[in-house]
C-alpha positions as CSV (number, residue, x, y, z in Angstrom):
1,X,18.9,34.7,-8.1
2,X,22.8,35.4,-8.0
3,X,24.3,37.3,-5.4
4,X,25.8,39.6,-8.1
5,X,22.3,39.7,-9.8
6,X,19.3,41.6,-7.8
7,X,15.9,40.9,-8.9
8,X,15.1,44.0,-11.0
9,X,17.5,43.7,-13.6
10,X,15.8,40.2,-15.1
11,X,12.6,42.8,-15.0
12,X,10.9,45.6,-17.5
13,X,12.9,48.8,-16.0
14,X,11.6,50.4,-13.5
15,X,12.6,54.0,-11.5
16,X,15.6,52.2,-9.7
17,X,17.1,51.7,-13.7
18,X,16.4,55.4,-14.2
19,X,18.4,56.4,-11.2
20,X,21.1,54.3,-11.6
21,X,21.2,55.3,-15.6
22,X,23.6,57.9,-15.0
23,X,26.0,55.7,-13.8
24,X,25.4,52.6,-16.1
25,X,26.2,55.0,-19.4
26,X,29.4,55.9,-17.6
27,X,30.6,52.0,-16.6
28,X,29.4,50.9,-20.3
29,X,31.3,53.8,-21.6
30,X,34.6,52.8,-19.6
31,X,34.2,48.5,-20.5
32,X,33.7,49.7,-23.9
33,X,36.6,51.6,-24.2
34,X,38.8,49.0,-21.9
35,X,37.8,46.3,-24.9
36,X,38.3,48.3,-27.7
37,X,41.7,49.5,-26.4
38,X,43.1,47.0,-24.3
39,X,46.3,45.3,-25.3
40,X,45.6,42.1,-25.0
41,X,48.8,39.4,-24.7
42,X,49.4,36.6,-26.9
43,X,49.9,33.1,-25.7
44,X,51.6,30.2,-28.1
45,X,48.4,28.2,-28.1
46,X,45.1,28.8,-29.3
47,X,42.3,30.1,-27.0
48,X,38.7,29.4,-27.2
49,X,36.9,31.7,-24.5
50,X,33.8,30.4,-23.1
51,X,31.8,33.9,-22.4
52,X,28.3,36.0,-21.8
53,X,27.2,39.5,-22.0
54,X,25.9,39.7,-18.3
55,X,26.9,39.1,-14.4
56,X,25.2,36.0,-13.8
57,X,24.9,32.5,-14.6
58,X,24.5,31.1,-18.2
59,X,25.6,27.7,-18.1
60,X,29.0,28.6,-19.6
61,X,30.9,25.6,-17.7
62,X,29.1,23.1,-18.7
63,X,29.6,24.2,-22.7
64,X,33.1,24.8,-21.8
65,X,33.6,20.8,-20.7
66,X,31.9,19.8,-23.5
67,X,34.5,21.3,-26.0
68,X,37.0,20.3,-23.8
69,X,35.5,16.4,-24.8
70,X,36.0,17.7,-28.0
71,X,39.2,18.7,-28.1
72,X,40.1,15.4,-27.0
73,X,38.3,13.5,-29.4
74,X,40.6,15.8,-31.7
75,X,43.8,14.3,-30.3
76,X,44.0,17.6,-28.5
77,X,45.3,18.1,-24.7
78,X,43.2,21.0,-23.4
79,X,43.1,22.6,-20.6
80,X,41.5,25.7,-18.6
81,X,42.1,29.0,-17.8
82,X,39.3,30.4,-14.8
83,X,39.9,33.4,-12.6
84,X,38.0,31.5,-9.9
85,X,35.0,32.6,-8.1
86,X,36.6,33.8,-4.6
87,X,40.1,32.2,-4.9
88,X,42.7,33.0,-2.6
89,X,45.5,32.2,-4.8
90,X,47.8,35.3,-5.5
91,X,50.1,33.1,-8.5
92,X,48.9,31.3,-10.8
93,X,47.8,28.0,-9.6
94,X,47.0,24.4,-11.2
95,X,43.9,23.0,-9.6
96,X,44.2,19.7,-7.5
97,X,40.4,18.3,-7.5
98,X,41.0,16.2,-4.9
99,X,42.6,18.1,-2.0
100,X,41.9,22.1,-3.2
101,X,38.9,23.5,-1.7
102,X,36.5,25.8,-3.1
103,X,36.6,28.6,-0.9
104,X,40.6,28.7,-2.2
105,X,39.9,27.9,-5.7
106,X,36.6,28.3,-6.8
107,X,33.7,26.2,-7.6
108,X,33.6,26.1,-11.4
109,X,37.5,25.6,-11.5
110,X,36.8,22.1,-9.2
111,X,34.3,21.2,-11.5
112,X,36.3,21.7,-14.8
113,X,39.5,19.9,-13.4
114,X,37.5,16.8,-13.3
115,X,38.1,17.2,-17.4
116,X,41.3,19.0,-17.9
117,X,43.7,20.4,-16.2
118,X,42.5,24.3,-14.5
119,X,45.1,27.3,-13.9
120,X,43.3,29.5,-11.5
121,X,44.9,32.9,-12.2
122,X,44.0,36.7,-12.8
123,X,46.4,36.8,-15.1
124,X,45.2,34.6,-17.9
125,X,48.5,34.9,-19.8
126,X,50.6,33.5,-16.7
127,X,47.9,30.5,-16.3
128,X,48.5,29.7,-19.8
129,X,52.5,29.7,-19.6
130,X,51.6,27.4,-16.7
131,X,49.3,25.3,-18.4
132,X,51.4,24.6,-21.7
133,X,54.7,24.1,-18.9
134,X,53.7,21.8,-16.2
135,X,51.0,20.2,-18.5
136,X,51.9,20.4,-22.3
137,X,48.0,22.0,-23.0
138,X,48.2,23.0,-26.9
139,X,44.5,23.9,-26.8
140,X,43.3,26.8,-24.2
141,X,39.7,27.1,-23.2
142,X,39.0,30.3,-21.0
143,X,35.8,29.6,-18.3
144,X,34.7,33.3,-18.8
145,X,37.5,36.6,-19.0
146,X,35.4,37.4,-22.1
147,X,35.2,41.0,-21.5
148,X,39.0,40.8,-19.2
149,X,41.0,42.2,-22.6
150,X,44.2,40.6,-20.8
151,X,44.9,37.5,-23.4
152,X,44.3,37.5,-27.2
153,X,41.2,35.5,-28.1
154,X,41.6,33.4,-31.2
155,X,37.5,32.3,-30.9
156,X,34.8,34.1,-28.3
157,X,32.0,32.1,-28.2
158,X,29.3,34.2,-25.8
159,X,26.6,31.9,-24.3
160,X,23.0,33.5,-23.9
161,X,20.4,31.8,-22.3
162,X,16.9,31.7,-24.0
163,X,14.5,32.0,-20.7
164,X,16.3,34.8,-19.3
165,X,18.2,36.8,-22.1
166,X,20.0,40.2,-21.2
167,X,17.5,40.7,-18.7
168,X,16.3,44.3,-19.0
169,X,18.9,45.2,-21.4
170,X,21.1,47.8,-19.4
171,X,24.7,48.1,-18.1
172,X,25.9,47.3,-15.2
173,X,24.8,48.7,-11.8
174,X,21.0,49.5,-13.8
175,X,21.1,46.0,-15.3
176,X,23.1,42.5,-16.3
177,X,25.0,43.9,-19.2
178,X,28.9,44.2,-18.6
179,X,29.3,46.4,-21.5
180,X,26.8,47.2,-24.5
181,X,26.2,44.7,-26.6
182,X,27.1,46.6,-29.7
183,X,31.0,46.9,-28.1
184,X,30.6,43.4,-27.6
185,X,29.3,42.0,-30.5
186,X,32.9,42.9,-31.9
187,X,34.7,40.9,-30.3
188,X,31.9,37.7,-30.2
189,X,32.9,34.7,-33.0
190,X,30.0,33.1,-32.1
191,X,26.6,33.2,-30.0
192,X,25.6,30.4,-28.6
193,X,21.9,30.2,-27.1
194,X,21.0,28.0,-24.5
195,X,17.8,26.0,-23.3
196,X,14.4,27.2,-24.6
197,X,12.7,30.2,-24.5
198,X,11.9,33.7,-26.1
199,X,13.8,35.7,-23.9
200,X,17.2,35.8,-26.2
201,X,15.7,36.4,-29.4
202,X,16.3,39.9,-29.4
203,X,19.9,39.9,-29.4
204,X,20.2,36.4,-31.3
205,X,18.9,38.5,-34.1
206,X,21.4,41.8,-33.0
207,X,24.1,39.3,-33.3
208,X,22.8,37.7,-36.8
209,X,22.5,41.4,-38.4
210,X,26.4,41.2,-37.3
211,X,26.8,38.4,-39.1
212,X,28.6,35.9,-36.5
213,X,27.0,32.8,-36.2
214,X,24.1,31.4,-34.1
215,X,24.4,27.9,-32.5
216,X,21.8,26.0,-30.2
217,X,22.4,23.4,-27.5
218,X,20.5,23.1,-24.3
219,X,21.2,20.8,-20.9
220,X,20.1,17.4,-20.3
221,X,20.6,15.7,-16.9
222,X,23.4,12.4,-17.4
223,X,21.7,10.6,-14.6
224,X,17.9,10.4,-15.1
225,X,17.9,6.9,-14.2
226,X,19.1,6.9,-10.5
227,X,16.8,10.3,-9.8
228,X,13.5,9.1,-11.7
229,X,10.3,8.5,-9.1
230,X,12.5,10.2,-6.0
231,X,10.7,13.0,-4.1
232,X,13.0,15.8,-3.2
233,X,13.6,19.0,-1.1
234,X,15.9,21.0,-4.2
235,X,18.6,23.3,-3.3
236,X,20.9,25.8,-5.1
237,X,23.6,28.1,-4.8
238,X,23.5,29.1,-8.7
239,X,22.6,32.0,-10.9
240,X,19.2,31.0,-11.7
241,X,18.1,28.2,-9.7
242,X,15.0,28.3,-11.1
243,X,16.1,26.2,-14.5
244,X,18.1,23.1,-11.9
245,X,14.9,22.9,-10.5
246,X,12.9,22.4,-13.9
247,X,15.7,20.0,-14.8
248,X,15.4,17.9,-11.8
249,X,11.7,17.5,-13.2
250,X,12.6,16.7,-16.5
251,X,14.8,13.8,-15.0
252,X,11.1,12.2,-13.8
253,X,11.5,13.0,-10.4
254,X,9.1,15.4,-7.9
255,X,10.2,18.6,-6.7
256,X,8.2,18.9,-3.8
257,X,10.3,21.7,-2.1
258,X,13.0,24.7,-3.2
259,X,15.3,26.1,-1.9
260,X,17.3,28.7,-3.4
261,X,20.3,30.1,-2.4
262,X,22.6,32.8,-3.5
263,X,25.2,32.4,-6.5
264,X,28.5,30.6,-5.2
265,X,26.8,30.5,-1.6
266,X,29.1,28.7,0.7
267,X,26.5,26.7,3.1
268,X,26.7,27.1,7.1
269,X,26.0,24.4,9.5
270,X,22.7,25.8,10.7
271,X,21.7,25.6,6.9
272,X,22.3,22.4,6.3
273,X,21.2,20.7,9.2
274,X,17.6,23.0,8.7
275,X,17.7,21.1,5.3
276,X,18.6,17.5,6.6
277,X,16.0,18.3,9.4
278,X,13.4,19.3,6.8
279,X,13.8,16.4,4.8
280,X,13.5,13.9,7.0
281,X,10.0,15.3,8.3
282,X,9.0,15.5,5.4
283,X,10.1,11.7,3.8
284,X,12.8,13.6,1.0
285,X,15.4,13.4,-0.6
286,X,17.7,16.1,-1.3
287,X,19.5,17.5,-4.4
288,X,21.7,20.1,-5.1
289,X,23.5,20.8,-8.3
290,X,26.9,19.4,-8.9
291,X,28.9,23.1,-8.7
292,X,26.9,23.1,-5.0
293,X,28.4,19.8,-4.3
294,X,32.0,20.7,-4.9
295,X,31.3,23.2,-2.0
296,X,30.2,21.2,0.0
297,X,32.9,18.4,-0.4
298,X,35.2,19.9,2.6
299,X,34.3,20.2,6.0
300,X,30.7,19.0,5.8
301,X,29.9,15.8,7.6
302,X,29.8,12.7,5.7
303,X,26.5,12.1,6.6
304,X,25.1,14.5,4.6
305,X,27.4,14.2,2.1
306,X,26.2,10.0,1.7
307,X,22.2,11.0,1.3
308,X,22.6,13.8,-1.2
309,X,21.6,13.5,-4.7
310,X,24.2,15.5,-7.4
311,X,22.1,16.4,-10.6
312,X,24.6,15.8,-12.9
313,X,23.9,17.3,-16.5
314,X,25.4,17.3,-19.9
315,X,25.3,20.5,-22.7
316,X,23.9,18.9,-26.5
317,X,24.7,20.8,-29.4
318,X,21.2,21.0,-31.4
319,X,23.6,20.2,-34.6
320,X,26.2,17.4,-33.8
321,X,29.2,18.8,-35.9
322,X,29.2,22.7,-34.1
323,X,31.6,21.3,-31.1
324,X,33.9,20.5,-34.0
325,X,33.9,23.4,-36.0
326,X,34.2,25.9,-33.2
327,X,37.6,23.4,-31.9
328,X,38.3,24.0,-35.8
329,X,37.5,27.9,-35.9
330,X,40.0,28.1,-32.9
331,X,42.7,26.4,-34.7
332,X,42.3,28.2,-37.9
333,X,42.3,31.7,-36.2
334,X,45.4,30.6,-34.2
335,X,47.0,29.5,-37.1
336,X,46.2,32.8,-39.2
337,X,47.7,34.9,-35.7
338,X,51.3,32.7,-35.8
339,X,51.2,33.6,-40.0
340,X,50.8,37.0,-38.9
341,X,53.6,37.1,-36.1
């Protein structure tokens, strides 16, 4: 489970959600003003934000590279905006995949710069200046900042996912929610639901009384082939570690032991040596997620580095022309704004 996410609030509500009630109606009260009033800057090119109603992990970077693919196959030059999870970085800074480190920059913002180029920033509006500079980026695409209200949004996309949902369906510190989803829901283009499951259906239909639009698309691992038959020891730093476990099954291999660490969990020596050491008694492999192994790139010894297995996975759209139209739905809303002035 995340580090930002304890247990209870992916469970039916129970007396610690009553006692912390008091406090979630006055947070939800303050986000939902914050959106409603905020005055959010406009940048010259159009931005698609890749969001979710809760803390936690919903797979948004891997949706957000696959419209970046997009885009290019457009004859668009995207890049990224991402606050970074931990950054050090006090300016606005454009990520260099091969000699940044997480711990300065952030684990999602290494993966995305493998696509596009990343401004790791706070302030959105200066990462996009820097961007559109340095870069030429005429297509923006925001790795979260959905609920921020710094930079105008031309087309929100909010990712759901279907096993877990909202979890119990209250605000922040009583549940996952970072606002209500009615304040939300205002500012949402699109809903995108992700993987399988029951667990979303709820709000899928909330956000079709609303009238925005429901897409599908679900993971599927890119490297079946090279993982199929292995027997592994599975480990995680992730929001749900739960589903990269499942997915390393789907790839035809055996999870014969988890481990699960906390969200963006930077791994200590004693850690990782109690996993090599456990492996090797027990004849595994081992196999982390590919956000892990950008962690783990710096300052871990290349020995472990050379028998680890990267899962690496790929987001499918359940209908093949959605990553267009959203790329489209962007460009038309941008377009309406510079009518507008």
């Amino acid at each position: 489970m995340s580090s930002e996410a304890p247990p209870f609030w992916w469970e039916e509500p129970d007396w610690k959600v009553w006692a912390l009630s008091p406090i979630s109606v006055a947070y939800a009260a303050i986000a939902g003003r914050r959106m409603r009033s905020a005055r959010r800057e406009k940048v010259e090119a159009p931005v698609l934000c890749i969001g979710n109603f809760t803390v936690g992990g919903t797979g948004k970077t891997p949706v957000a590279i696959a419209l970046a693919k997009q885009a290019k196959r457009m004859q668009l030059n995207p890049g990224f905006l991402s606050r970074g999870h931990g950054g050090s970085f006090g300016q606005a800074h454009i990520v260099d995949p091969h000699h940044d480190a997480a711990k300065h920059v952030g684990d999602e913002p290494l993966l995305l710069a493998e696509h596009a180029p990343v401004a790791v920033t706070p302030n959105r509006a200066a990462g996009a200046r820097l961007l559109m500079e340095r870069h030429g980026c005429d297509f923006l695409i925001m790795d979260d900042g959905f609920q921020s209200a710094r930079v105008h949004i031309d087309f929100a996309l909010v990712v759901v996912d279907a096993r877990y949902g909202i979890g119990n369906g209250r605000v922040i510190p009583g549940g996952p929610l970072r606002a209500r989803i009615v304040d939300q829901l205002v500012f949402t283009s699109a809903l995108l639901k992700m993987g399988e499951g029951t667990a979303a259906d709820a709000v899928v239909r909330q956000a079709a009384r609303a009238g925005r639009p429901i897409f599908e698309a679900h993971t599927e691992p890119s490297n079946t082939e090279s993982l199929a038959g292995k027997r592994f020891l599975a480990f995680a730093g992730i929001g749900h570690p739960e589903k990269f476990f499942d997915t390393v099954r789907d790839a035809g291999a055996e999870v014969v032991l988890t481990r699960p660490f906390p969200d963006h969990h930077f791994y200590g020596e004693d850690e990782l040596a109690e996993l090599a050491a456990t492996a090797r008694v027990e004849n595994l492999d081992l196999i982390t997620t590919a956000k892990d192994a950008v962690r783990l790139r710096h300052g871990v010894s290349s020995e472990f580095l050379e028998r680890l297995d990267v899962l690496e996975i790929d987001t499918v759209f359940e209908l093949d022309h959605v990553p267009q139209r959203i790329v489209d739905e962007t460009l038309d809303a941008w377009r309406q704004r510079k009518l507008k002035g």
